[in-house]
C-alpha positions as CSV (number, residue, x, y, z in Angstrom):
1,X,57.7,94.1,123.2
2,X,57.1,90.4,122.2
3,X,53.6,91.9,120.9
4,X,54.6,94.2,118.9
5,X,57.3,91.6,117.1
6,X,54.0,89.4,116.9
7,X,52.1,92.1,115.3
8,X,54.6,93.0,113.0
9,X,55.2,89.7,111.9
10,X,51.7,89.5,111.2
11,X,51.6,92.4,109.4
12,X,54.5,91.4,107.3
13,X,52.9,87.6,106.4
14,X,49.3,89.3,106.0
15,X,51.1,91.6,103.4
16,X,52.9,88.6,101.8
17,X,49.7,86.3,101.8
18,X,47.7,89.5,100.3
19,X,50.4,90.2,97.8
20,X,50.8,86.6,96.4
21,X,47.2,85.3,96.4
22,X,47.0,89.3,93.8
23,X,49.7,88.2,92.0
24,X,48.1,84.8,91.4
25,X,44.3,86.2,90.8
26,X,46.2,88.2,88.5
27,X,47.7,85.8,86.1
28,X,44.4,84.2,85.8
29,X,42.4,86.9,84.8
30,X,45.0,87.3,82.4
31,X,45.7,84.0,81.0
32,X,41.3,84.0,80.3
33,X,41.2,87.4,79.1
34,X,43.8,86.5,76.0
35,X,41.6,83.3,75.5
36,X,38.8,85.5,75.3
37,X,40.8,87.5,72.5
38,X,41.7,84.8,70.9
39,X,38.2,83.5,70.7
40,X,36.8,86.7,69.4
41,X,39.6,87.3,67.0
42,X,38.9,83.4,65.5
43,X,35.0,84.2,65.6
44,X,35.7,88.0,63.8
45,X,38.1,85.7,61.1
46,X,35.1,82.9,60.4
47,X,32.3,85.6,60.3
48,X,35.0,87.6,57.5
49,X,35.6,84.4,55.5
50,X,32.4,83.2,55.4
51,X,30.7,87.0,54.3
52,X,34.0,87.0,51.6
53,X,32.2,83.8,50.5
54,X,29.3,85.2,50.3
55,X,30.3,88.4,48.4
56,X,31.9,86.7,46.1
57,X,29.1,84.3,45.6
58,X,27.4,87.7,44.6
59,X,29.7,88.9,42.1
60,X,30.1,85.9,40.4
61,X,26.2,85.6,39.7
62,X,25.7,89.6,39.2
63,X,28.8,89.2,36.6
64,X,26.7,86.0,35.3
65,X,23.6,88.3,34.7
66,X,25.0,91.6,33.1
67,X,27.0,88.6,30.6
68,X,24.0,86.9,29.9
69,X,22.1,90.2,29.4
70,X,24.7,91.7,27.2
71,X,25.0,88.8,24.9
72,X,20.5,89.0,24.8
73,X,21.4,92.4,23.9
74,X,24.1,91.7,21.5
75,X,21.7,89.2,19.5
76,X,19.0,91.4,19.7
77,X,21.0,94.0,17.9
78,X,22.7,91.4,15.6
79,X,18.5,90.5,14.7
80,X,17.9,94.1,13.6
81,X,21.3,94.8,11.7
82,X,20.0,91.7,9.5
83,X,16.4,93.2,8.9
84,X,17.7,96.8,8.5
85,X,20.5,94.7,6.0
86,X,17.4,92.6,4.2
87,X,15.0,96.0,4.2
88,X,17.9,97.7,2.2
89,X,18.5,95.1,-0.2
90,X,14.7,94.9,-0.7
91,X,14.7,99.0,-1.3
92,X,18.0,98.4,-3.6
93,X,15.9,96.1,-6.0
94,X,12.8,97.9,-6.2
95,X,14.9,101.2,-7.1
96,X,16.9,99.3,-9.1
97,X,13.7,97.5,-11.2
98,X,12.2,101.4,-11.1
99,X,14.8,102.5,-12.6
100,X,14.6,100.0,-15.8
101,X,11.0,101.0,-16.0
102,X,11.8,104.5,-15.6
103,X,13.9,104.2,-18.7
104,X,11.4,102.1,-20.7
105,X,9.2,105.4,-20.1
106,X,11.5,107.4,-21.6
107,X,12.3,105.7,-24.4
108,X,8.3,105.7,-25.1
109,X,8.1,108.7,-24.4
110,X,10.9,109.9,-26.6
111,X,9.3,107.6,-29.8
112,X,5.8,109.1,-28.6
113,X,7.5,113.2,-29.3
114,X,9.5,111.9,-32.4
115,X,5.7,110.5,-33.3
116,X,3.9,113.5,-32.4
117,X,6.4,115.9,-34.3
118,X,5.6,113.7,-37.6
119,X,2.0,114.2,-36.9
120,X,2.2,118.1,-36.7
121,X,4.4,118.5,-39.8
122,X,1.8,117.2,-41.2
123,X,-0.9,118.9,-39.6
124,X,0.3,122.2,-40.9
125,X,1.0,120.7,-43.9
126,X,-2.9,119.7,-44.0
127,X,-3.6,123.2,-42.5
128,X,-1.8,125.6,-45.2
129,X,-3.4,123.3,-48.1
130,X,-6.9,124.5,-46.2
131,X,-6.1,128.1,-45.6
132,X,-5.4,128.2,-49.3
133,X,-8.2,126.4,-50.1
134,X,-10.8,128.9,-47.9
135,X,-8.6,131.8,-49.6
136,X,-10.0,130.4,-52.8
137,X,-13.4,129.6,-51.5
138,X,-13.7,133.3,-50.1
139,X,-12.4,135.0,-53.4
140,X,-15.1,132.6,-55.1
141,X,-17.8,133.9,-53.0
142,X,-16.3,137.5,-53.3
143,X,-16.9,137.0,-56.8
144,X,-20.0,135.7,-56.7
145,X,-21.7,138.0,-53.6
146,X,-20.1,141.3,-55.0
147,X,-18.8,142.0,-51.6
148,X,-15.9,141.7,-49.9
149,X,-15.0,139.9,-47.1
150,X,-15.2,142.7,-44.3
151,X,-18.2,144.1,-45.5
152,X,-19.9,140.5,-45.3
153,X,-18.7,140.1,-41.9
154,X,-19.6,143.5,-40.8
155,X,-23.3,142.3,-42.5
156,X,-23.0,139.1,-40.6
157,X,-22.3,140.6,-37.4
158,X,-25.2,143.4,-37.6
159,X,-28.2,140.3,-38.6
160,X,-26.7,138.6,-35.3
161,X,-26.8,141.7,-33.2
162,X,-30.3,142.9,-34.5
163,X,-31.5,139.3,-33.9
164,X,-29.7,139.4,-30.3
165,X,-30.9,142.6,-29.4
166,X,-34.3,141.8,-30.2
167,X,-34.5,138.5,-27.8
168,X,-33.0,140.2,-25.1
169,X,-35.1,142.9,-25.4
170,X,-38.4,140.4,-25.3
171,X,-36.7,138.6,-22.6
172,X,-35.9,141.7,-20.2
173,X,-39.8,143.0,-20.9
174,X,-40.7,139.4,-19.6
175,X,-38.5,139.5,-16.6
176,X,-39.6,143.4,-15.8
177,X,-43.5,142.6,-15.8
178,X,-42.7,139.7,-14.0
179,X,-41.0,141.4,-11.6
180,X,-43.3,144.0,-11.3
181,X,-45.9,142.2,-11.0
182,X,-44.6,139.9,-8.2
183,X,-43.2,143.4,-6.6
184,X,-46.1,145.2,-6.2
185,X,-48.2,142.0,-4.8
186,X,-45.4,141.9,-2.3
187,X,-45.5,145.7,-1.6
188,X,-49.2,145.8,-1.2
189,X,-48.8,142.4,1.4
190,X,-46.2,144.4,3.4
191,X,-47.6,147.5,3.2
192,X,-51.5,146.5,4.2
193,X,-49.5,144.6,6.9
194,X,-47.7,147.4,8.3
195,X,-51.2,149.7,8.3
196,X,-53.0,146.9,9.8
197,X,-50.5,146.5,12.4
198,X,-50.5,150.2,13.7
199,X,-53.6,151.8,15.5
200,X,-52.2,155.7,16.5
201,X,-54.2,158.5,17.4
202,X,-55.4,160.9,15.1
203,X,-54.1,163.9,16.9
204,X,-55.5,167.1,15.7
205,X,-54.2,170.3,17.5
206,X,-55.8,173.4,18.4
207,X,-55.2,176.8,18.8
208,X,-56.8,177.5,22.3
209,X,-55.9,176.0,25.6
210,X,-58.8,176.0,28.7
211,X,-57.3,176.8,32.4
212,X,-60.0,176.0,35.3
213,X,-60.5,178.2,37.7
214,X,-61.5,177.0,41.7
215,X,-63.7,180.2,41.2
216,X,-65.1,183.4,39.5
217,X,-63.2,185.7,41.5
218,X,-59.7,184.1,40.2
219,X,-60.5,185.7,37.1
220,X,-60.5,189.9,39.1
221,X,-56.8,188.8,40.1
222,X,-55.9,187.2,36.6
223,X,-56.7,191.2,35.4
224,X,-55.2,192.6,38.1
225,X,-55.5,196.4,39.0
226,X,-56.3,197.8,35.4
227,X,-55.4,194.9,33.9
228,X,-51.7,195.5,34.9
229,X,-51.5,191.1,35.9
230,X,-53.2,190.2,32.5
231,X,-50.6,192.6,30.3
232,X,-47.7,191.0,32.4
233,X,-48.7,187.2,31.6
234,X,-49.5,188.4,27.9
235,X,-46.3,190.0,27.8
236,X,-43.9,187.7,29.4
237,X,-45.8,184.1,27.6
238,X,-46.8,186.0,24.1
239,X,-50.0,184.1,24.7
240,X,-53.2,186.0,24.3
241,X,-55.8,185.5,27.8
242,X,-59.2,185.6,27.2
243,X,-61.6,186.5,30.1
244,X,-65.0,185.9,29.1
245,X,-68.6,184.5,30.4
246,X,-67.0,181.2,30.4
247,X,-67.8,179.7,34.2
248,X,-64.8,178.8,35.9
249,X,-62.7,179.1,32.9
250,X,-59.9,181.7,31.3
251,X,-58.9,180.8,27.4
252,X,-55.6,181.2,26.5
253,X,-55.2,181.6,22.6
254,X,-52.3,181.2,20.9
255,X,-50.8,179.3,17.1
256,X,-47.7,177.7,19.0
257,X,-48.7,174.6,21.0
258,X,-45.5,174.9,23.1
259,X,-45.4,178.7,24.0
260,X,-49.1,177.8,25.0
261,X,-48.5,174.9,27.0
262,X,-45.8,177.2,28.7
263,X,-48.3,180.0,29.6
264,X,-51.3,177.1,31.0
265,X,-48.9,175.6,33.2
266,X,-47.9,179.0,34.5
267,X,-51.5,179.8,34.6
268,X,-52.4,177.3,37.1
269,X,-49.4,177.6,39.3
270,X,-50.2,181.0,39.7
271,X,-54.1,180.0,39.7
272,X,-53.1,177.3,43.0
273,X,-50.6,179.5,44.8
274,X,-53.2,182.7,44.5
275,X,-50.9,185.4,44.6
276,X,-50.6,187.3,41.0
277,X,-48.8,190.2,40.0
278,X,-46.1,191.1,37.7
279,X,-43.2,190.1,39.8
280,X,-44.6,186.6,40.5
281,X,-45.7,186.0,36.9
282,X,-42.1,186.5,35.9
283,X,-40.5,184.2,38.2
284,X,-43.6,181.7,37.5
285,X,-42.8,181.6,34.0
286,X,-39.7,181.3,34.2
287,X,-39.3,178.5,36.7
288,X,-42.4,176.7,34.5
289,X,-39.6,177.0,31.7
290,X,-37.0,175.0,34.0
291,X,-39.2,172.4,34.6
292,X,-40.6,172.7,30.9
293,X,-36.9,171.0,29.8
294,X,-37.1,168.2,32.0
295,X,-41.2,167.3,30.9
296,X,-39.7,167.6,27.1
297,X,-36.8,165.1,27.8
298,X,-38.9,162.8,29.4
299,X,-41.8,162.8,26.5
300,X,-38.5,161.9,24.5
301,X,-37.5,159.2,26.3
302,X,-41.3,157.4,26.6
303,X,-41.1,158.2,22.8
304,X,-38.0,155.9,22.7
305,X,-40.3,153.2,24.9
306,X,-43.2,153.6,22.7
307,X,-41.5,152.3,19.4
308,X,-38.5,150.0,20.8
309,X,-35.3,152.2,21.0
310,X,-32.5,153.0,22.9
311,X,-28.5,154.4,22.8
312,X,-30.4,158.0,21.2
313,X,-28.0,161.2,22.5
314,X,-29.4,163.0,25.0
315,X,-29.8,166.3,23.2
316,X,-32.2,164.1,20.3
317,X,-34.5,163.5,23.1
318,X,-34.9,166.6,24.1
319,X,-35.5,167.6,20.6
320,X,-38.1,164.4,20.0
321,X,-39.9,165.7,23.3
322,X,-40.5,169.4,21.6
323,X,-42.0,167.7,18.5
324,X,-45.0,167.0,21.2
325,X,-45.6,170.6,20.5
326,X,-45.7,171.2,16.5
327,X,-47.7,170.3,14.2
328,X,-47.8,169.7,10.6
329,X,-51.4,170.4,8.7
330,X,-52.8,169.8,12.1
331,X,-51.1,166.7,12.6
332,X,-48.9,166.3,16.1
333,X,-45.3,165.4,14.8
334,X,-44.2,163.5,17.7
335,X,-47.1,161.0,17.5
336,X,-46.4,161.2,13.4
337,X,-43.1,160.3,13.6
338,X,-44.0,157.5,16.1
339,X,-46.4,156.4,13.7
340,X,-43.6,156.4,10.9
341,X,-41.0,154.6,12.8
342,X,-43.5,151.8,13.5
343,X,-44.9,151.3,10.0
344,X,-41.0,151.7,8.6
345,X,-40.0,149.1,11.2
346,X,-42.6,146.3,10.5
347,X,-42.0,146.7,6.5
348,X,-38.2,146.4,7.1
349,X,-38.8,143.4,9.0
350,X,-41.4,142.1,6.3
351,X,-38.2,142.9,3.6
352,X,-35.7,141.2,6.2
353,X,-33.9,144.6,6.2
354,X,-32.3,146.1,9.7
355,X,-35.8,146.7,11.9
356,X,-34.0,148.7,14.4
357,X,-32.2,151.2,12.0
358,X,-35.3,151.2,9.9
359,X,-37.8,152.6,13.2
360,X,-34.8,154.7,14.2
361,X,-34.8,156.6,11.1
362,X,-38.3,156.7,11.2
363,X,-38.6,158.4,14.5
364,X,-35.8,161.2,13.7
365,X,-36.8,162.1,10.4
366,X,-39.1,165.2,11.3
367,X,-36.3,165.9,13.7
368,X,-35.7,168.9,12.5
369,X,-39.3,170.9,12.8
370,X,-38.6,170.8,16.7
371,X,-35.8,173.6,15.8
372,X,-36.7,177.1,16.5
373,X,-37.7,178.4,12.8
374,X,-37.1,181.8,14.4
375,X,-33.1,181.2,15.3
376,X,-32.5,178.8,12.7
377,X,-33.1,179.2,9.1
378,X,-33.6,176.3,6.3
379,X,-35.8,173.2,5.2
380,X,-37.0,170.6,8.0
381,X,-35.2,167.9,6.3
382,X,-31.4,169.3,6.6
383,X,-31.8,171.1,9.3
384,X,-32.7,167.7,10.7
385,X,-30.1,166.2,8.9
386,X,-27.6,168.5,10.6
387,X,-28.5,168.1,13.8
388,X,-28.4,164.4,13.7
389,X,-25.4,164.5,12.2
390,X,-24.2,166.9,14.9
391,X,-24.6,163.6,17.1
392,X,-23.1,161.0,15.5
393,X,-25.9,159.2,14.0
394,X,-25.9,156.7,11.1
395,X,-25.6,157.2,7.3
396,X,-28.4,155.6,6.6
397,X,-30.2,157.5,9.4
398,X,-29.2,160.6,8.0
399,X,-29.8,159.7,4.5
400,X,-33.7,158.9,5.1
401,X,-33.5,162.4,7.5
402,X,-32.7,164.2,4.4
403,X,-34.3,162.3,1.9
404,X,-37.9,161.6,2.9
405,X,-39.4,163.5,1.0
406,X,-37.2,162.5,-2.3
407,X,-34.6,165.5,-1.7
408,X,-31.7,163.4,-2.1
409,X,-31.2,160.1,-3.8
410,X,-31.4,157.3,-1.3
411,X,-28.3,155.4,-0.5
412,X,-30.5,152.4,0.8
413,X,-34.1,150.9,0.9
414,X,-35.1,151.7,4.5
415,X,-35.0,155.4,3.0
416,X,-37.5,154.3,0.8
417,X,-39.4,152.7,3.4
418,X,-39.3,156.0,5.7
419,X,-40.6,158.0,2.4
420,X,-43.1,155.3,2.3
421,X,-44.0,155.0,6.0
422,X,-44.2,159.2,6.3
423,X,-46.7,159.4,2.9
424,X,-49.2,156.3,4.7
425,X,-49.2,158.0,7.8
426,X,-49.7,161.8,6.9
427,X,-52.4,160.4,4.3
428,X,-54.5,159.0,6.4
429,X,-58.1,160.4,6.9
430,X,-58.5,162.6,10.0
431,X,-54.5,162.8,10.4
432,X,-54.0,166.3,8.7
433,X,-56.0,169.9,8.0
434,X,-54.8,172.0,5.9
435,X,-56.3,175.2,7.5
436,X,-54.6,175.3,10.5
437,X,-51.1,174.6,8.8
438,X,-52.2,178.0,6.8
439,X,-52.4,179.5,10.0
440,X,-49.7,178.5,12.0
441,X,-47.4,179.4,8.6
442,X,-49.1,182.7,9.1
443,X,-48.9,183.4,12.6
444,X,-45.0,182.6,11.9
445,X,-44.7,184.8,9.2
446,X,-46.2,187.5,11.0
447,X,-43.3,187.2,13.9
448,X,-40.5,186.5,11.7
449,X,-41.2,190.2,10.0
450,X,-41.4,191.9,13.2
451,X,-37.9,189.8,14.2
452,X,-36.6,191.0,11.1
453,X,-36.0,194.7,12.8
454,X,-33.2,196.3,14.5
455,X,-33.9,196.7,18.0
456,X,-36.6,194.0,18.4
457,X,-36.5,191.5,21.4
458,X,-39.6,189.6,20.9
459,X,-42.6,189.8,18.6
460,X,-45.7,187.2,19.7
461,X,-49.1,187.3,17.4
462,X,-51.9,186.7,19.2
463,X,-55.7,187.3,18.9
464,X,-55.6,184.4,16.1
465,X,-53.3,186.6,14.3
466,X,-55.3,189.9,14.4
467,X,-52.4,191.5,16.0
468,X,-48.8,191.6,16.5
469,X,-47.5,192.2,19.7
470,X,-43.7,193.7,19.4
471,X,-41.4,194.0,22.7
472,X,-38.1,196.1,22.2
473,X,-35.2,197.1,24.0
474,X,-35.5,200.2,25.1
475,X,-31.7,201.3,25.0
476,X,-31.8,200.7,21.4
477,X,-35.4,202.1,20.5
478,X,-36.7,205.4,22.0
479,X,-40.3,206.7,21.9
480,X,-39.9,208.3,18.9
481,X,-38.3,205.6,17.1
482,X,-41.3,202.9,18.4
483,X,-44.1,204.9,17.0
484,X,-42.2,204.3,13.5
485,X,-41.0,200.6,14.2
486,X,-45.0,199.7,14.2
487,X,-45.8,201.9,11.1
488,X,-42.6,200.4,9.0
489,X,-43.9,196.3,10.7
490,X,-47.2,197.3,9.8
491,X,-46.2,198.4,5.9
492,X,-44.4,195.0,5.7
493,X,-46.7,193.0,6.9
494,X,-49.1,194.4,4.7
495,X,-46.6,193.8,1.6
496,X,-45.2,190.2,2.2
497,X,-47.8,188.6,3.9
498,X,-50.8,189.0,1.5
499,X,-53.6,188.8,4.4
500,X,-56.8,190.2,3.7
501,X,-57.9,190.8,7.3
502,X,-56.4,193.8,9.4
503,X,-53.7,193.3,12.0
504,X,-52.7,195.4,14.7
505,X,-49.3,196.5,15.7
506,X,-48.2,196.7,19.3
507,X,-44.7,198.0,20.7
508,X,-43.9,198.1,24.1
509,X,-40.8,199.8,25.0
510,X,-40.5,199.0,28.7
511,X,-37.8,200.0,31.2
512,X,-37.7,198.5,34.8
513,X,-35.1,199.7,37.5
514,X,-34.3,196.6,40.7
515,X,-32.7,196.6,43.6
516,X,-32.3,195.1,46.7
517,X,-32.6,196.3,50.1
């Protein structure tokens, strides 16, 4: 029991020593927190004052600056006011001292009109006493000339017109010669230049083309069985085949150079393949045709090479490439007009005129003798004109078309120069024969009357125009009527034509029935 009071008791002074010695520790963590306060809150108030200081320390100078600033401003403003002040009172006395002499001026110029007025009072004063004074001259002279006063003017006026008249005349005879003289040196200098400068071919054509044969036994299958292969290929080409001694050889004869180059090139296709008859001469031929257009456009376009040209339409070359194959007097047109556009060019150049334009209408001005004469009907020169007008070429282009050969007046000199370039070119020795123009003319003739007929197809003369050959069709012509178709040819041949030799008159009258199995 006595332990238990012991324990308790030392419970209850263990409890009373712990709770006093907390109380105590208490009031002195207190007591030196608040002086910690305190000293922070006296630290916080010195730190404020002295950055209040410094702030206002601030202001003060930034409020010295903007003052002293503003007054530098003020007197800078105060300077120019004054200037602007002196400037306008500088400007005042000059307007002011213009002024004055503006109105010294004026009263000059007002004692210089009142002066000039007295002076032409008395200028007209002076110049009525003078009018009356040439009045009385001029009746004087009246008097004394006998004449009056329009008639001696008119008399006058005709002495100075005679005498004007005849200078002028003496000078324009001196300026003409002169020119003429200086033009024709020039002429002959550009023209000798432009012949000197061109070298072509003298191209003469023929009548007969030459096919080699591999052998002499070619020639039994170019005649076929009775002859039935050579009739075909006469028929179908119009070109005459001549099958004579000639080793290796067969002639074809014929006045159109392109119909005959058709029928050699069939020739020899049907000559390398070997097999000939009727059927194969047709499709031959007309496959040789195909290709024909493609060899024509492509002579046109070397053409265009040969003399410097381009941007031609494509129908002109084709055209260009058929002149290979006519000829005037003998004379190959496409190497003519080659010839032509070349000299034209190189005198246009010489004359500082438009080269290209100038060889450009020099190569299309025979274009119209590559026109079938047979479909179309007119003179080379505007049918040539048309056709290049057809396509869009220049006026100028078309004007030395039509007028190269003086048709038409020219609208500018490189149609002179064409007309020039075309007379040097077909002038030249070797370059033309008048015998085989004859002929051709003749040979053209000669189909063109069979054409004329109703019922005709195709008329060809061959045999160097001994006879005409004369295909019809045969739902329009019968037996009957063919007999009398080559009587009535015949009778007109003999009537327009004038030829003193004797042709013959074939019709065929042919009808062919295909089909296919």
């Amino acid at each position: 029991m006595t332990i238990v009071l012991i324990l308790i008791l030392l419970a209850v002074l263990s409890f009373s020593l712990g709770w006093f010695l907390n109380s105590w520790l208490g009031k002195n963590s207190l007591a030196a927190v608040k002086k910690k306060s305190q000293e922070i809150i006296e630290s916080a108030k010195d730190e404020a004052e002295n950055e209040k200081k410094e702030k206002l320390l601030e202001a003060e100078d930034e409020i010295f600056q903007m003052k002293q600033h503003l007054e530098e401003e003020f007197e800078s403003r105060k300077k120019s006011l004054h200037k602007l002040e002196s400037d306008l009172n500088t400007r005042e006395n000059n307007l002011d001292r213009k002024v004055d002499l503006i109105r010294k001026k004026e009263r000059d110029l007002f004692i210089q009109e009142r002066e000039l007025k007295n002076k032409e009072n008395q200028l007209n004063i002076k110049q009525e006493k003078l009018e009356a004074l040439l009045d009385e001259q001029n009746r004087k002279l009246e008097t004394i000339a006998g004449l009056t006063r329009e008639e001696a003017k008119k008399l006058l006026m005709d002495n100075l017109i005679d005498t004007a008249k005849k200078e002028a005349a003496g000078l324009v005879y001196k300026i003409i010669d002169e020119a003429q003289k200086e033009a024709q040196s020039k002429a002959k200098d550009v023209v000798i230049s432009a012949m000197q400068q061109t070298a072509s071919d003298h191209a003469i054509e023929s009548t007969v083309s030459i096919v080699t044969l591999p052998s002499d036994e070619m020639k039994g299958r170019i005649i076929g069985r009775e002859g039935r292969n050579i009739r075909a290929f006469e028929i179908v080409t119009g070109i005459d085949v001549i099958v004579d001694d000639t080793p290796e050889a067969v002639i074809l004869s014929g006045y159109d150079p392109f119909r005959r180059e058709l029928a050699r090139l069939t020739m020899e296709k049907l000559v390398n393949d070997g097999r000939i008859h009727p059927g194969r001469i047709e499709e031959t031929y007309e496959k040789t045709v195909q290709e024909m257009d493609e060899y024509l456009r492509e002579l046109g376009e070397q053409a265009l090479i040969d003399v410097g040209l381009h941007g031609l339409h494509p129908e002109l070359i084709y055209l260009l490439g058929k002149l290979r194959f006519r000829t005037s007097y003998g004379q190959n047109v496409l190497q003519h007009s080659k010839e032509v556009a070349t000299i034209a060019g190189i005198m246009a150049a010489e004359l500082g005129l438009d080269e290209q334009l100038a060889r450009r209408a020099g190569l299309l001005h025979d274009i119209g003798r590559a026109l079938d004469r047979r479909s179309v009907e007119g003179d080379h020169a505007q049918l040539g004109f048309d056709i290049a007008k057809k396509y869009g070429e220049n006026p100028i282009v078309l004007n030395a078309i039509a007028g190269h050969h003086g048709a038409v007046e020219a609208i500018s000199p490189i149609t002179i120069l064409v007309q020039i370039a075309n007379d040097i070119s077909r002038s030249r020795p070797g370059a033309r024969r008048e015998v085989i123009e004859n002929f051709v003319s003749r040979m053209t003739n000669f189909e063109n009357i069979a054409m004329s007929f109703e019922g005709v197809k195709a008329a060809y003369a061959i045999q160097a125009g001994k006879e005409v050959r004369v295909i019809v069709d045969h739902e329009k012509v019968d037996d009957t009527s063919s007999y009398m178709l080559a009587k009535d040819i015949a009778k007109k041949i003999q009537s327009d034509s004038g030829y003193p030799g004797q042709v013959k008159v074939v019709v065929i009258r042919e009808f062919r029935a295909l089909d296919f199995a």
